[in-house]
Z-matrix of the N, CA and C atoms (Angstrom, degrees):
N
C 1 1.442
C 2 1.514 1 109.03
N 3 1.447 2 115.89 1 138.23
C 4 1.567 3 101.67 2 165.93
C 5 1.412 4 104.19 3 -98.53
N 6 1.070 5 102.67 4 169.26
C 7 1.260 6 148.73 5 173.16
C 8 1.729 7 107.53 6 91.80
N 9 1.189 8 123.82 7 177.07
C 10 1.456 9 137.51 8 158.82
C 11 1.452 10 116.03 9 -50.38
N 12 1.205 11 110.39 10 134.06
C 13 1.740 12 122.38 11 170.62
C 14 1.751 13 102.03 12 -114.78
N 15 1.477 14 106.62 13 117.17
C 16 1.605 15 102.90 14 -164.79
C 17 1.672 16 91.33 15 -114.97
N 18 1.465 17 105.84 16 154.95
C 19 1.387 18 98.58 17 -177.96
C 20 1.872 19 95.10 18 -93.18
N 21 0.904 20 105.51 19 167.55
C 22 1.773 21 117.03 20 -170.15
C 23 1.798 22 91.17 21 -108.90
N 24 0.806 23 104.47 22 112.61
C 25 2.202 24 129.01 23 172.77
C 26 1.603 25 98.94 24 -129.74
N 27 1.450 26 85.52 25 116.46
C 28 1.763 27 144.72 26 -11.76
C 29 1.680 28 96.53 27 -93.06
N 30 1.385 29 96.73 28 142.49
C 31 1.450 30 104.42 29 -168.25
C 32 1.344 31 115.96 30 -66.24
N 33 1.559 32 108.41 31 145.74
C 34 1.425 33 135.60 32 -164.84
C 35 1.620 34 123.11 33 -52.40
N 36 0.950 35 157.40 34 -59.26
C 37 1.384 36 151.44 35 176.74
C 38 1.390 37 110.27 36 87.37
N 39 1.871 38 121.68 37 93.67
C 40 1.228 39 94.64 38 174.62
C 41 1.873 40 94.47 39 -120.04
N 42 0.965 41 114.84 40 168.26
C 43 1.571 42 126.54 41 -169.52
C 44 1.528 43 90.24 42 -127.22
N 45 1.562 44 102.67 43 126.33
C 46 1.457 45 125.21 44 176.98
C 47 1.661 46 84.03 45 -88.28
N 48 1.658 47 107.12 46 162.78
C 49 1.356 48 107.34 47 142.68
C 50 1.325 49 104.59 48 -155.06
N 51 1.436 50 101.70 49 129.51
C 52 1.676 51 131.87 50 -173.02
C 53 1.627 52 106.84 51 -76.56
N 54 1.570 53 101.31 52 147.90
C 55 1.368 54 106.61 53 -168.43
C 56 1.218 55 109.65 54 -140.67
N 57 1.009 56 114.48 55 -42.26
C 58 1.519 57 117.19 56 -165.73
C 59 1.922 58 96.45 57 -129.42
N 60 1.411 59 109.25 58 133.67
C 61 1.907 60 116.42 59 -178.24
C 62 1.765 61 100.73 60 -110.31
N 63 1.357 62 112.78 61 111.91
C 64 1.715 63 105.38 62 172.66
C 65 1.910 64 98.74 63 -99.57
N 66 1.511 65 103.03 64 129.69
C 67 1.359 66 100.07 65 -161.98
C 68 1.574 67 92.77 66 -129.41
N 69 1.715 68 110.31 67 72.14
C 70 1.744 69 91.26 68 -160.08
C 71 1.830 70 111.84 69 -81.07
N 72 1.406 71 105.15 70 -19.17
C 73 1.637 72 111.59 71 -170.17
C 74 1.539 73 105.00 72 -95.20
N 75 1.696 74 113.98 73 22.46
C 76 1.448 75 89.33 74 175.77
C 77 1.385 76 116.41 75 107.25
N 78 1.194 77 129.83 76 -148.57
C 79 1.483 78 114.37 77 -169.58
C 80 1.901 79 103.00 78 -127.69
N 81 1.303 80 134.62 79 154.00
C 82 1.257 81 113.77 80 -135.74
C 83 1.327 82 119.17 81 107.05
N 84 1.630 83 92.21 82 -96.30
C 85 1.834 84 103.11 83 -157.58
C 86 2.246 85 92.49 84 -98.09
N 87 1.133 86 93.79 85 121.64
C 88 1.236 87 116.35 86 171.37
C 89 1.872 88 120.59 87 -147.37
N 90 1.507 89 117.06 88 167.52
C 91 1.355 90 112.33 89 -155.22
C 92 2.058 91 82.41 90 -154.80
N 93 1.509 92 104.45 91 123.72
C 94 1.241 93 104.18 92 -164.03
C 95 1.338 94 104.76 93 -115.77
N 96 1.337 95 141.46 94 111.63
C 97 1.387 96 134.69 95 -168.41
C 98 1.601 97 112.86 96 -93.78
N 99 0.884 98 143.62 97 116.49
C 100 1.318 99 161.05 98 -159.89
C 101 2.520 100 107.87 99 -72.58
N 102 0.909 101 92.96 100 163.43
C 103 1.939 102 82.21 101 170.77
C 104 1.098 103 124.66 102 -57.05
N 105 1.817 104 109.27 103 -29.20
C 106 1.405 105 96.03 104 -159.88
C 107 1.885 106 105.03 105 -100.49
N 108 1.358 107 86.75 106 5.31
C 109 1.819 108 106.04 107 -175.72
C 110 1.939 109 94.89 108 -73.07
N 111 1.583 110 90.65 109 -31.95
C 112 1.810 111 101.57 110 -156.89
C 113 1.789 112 95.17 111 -83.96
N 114 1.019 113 120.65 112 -43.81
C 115 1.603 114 121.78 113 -169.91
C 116 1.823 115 87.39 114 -68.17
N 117 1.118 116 117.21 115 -71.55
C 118 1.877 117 101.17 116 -173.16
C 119 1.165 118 113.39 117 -41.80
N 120 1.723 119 128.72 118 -51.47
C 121 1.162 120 123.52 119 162.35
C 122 1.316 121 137.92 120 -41.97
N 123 1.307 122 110.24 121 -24.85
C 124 2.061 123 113.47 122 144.35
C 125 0.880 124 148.52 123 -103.43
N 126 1.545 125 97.84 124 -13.36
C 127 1.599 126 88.93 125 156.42
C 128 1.592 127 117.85 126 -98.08
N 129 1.276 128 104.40 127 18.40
C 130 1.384 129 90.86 128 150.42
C 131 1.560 130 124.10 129 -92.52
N 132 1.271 131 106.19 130 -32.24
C 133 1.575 132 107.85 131 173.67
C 134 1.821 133 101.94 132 -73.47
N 135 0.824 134 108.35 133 -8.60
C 136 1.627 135 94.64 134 159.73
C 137 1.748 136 119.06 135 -88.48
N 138 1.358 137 109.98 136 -30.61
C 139 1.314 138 87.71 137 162.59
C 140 1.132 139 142.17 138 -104.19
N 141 1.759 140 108.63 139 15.88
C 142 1.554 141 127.89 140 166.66
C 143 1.665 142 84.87 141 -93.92
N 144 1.049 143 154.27 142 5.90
C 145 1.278 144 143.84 143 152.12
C 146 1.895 145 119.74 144 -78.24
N 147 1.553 146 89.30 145 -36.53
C 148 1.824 147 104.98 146 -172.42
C 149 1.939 148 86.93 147 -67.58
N 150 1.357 149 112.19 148 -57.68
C 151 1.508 150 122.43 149 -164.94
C 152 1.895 151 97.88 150 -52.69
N 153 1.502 152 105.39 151 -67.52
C 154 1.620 153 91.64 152 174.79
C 155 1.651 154 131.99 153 -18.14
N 156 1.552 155 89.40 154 -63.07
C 157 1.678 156 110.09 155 -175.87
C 158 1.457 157 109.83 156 -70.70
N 159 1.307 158 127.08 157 -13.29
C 160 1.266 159 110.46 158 152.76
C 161 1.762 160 127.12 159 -88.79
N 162 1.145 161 105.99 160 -23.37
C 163 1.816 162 117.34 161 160.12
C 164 1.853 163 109.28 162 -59.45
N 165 1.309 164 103.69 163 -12.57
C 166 1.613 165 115.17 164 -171.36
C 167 1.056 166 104.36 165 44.55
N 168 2.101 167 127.34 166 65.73
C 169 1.309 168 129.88 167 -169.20
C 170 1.946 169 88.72 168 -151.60
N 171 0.999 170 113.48 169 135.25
C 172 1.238 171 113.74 170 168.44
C 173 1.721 172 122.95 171 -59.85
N 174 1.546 173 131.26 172 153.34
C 175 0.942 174 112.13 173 -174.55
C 176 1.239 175 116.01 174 -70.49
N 177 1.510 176 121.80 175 134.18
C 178 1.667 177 102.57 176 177.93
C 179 1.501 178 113.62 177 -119.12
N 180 1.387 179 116.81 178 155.47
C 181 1.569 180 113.80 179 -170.97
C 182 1.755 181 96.78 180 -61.56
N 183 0.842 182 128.30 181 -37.10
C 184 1.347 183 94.28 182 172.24
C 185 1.676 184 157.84 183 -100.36
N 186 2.004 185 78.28 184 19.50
C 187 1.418 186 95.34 185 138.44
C 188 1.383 187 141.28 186 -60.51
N 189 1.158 188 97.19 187 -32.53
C 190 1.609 189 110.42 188 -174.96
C 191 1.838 190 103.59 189 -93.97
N 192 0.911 191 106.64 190 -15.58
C 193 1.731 192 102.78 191 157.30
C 194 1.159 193 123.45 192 -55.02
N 195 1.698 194 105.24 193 -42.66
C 196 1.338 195 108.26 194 -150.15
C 197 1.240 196 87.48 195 -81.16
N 198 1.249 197 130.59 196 -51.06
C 199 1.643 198 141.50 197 -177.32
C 200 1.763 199 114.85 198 -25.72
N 201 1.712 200 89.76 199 -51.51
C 202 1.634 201 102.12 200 176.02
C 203 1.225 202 123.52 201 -60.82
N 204 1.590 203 106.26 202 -39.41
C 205 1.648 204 109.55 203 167.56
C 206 1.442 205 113.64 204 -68.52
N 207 1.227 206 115.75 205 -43.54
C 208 1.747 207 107.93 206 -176.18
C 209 1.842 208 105.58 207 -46.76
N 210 1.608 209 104.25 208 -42.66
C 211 1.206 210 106.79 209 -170.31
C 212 1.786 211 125.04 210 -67.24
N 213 1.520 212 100.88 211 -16.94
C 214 1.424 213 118.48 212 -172.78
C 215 1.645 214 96.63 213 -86.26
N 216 1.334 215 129.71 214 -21.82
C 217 1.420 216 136.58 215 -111.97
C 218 2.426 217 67.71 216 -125.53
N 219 0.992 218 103.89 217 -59.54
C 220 1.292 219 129.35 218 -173.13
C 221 1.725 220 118.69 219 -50.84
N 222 2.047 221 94.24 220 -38.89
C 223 1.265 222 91.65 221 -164.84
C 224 1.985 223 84.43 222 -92.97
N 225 1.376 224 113.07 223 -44.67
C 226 1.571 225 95.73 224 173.33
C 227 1.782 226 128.66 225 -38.54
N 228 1.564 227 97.48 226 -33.57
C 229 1.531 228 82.43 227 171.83
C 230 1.343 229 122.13 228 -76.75
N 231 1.154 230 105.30 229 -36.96
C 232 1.922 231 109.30 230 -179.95
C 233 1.449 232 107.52 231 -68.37
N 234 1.274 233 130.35 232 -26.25
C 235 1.831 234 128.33 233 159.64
C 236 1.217 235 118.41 234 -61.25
N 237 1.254 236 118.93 235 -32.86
C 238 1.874 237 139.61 236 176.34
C 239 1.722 238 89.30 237 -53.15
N 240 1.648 239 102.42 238 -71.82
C 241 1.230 240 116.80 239 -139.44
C 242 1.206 241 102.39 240 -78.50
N 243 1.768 242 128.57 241 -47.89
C 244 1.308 243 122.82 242 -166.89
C 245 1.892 244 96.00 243 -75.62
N 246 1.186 245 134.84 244 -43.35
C 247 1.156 246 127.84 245 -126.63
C 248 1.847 247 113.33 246 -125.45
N 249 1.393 248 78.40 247 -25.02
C 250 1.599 249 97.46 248 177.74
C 251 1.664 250 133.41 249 -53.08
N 252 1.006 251 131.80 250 -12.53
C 253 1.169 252 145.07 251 179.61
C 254 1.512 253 131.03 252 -168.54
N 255 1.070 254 104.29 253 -39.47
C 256 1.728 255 96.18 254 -175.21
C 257 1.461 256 103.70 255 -85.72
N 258 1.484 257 95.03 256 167.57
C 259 1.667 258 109.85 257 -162.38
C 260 1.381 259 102.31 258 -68.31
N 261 1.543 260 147.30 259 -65.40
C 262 1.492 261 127.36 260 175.57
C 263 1.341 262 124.20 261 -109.69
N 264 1.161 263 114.80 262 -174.17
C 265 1.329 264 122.18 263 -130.38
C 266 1.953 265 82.09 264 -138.88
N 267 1.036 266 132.34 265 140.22
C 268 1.758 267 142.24 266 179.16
C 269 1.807 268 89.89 267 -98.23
N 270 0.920 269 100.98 268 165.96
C 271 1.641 270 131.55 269 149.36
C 272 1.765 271 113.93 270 -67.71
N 273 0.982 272 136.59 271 -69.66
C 274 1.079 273 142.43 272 173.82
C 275 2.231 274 117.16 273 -39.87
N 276 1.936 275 97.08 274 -45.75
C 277 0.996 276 101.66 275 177.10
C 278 2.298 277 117.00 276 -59.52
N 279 1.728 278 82.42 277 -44.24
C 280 1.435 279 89.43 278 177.32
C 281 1.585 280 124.06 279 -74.10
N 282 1.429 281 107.69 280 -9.09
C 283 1.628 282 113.13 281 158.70
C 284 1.362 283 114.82 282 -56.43
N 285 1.532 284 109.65 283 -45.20
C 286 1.627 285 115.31 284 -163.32
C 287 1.362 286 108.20 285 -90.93
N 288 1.668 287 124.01 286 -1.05
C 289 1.365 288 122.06 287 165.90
C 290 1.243 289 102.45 288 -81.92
N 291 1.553 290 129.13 289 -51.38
C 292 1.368 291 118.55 290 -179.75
C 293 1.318 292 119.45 291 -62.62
N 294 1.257 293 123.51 292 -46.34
C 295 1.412 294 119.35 293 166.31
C 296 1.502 295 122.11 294 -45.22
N 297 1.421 296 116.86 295 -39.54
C 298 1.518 297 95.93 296 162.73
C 299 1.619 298 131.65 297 -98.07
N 300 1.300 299 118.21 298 27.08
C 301 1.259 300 152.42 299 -164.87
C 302 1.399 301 90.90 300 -99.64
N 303 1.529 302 118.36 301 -72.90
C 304 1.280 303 104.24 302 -173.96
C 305 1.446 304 111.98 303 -82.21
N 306 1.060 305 138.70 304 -0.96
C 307 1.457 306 140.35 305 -172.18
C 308 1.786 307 89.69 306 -96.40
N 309 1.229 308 142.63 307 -0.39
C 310 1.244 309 127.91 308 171.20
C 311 1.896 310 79.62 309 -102.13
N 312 1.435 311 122.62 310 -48.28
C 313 1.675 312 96.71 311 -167.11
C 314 1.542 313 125.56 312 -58.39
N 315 1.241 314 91.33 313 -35.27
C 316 1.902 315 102.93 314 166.28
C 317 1.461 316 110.71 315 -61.95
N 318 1.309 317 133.62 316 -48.91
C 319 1.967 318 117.68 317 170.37
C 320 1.230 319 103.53 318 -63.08
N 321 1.551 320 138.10 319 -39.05
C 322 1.210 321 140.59 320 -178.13
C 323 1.871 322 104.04 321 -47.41
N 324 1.275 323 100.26 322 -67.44
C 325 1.492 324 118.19 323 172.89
C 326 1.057 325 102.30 324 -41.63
N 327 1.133 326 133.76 325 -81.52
C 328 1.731 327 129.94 326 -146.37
C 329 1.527 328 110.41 327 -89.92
N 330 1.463 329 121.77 328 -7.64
C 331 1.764 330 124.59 329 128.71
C 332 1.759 331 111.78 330 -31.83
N 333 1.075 332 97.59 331 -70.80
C 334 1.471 333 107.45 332 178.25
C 335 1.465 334 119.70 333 -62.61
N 336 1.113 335 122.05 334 -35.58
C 337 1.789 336 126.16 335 171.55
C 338 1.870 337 106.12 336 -79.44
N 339 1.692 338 115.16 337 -9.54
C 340 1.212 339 85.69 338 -178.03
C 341 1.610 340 112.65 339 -104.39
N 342 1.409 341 98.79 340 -0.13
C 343 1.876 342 120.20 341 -165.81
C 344 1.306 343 101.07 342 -86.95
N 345 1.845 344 118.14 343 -20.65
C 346 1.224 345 111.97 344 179.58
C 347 1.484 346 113.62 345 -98.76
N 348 1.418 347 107.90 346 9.36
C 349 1.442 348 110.17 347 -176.31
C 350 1.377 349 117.43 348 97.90
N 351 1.419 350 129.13 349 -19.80
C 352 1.428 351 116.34 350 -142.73
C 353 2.063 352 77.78 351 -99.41
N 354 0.896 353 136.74 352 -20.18
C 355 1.342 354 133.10 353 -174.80
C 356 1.999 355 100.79 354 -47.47
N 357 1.225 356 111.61 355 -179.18
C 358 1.145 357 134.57 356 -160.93
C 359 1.724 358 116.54 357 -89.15
């Protein structure tokens, strides 16, 4: 890897806070999305809502499918590309895995916020 890995003194403390529990197999296997999982998760369905209303088409769930796949579709290429073969890995590359990491949990999310109704 380049660059420096510094240890952080005295180490940092960050506090997630969970909001929303997707528990689809039952009890066990569950997937817990945090606030800031929930704010991307609406404003993205707000702006697959802004995009609808300019198609002058209501939002439909399977708009927001397709969204989720682009996003799944997005993070496989950037795993291909940043991570896939060569010997290291940048800082910058592993920004753009997490960044589309959570940008697939937020379409993931707001799939799920719009099937339950509470979407826009």
């Amino acid at each position: 890897m380049s660059g420096d890995l510094k240890r952080i003194e005295p180490p940092q403390q960050l506090i997630e806070t969970y909001t929303l529990r997707w528990q689809p197999l039952g009890p066990g296997a569950s997937f817990a999305f945090s606030a800031s999982d929930e704010t991307l998760a609406r404003s993205t369905l707000a702006a697959l809502h802004q995009a609808s209303w300019e198609l002058k088409e209501p939002l439909k769930q399977q708009m927001v499918e397709q969204h989720r796949m682009r996003a799944a579709i997005e993070l496989m290429r950037i795993t291909a590309q940043n991570f896939g073969g060569r010997g290291s890995v940048n800082v910058l590359e592993l920004v753009e895995g997490q960044r589309a990491w959570h940008a697939l949990r937020a379409a993931i999310l707001a799939e799920k916020i719009k099937e339950a109704g509470e979407g826009i």
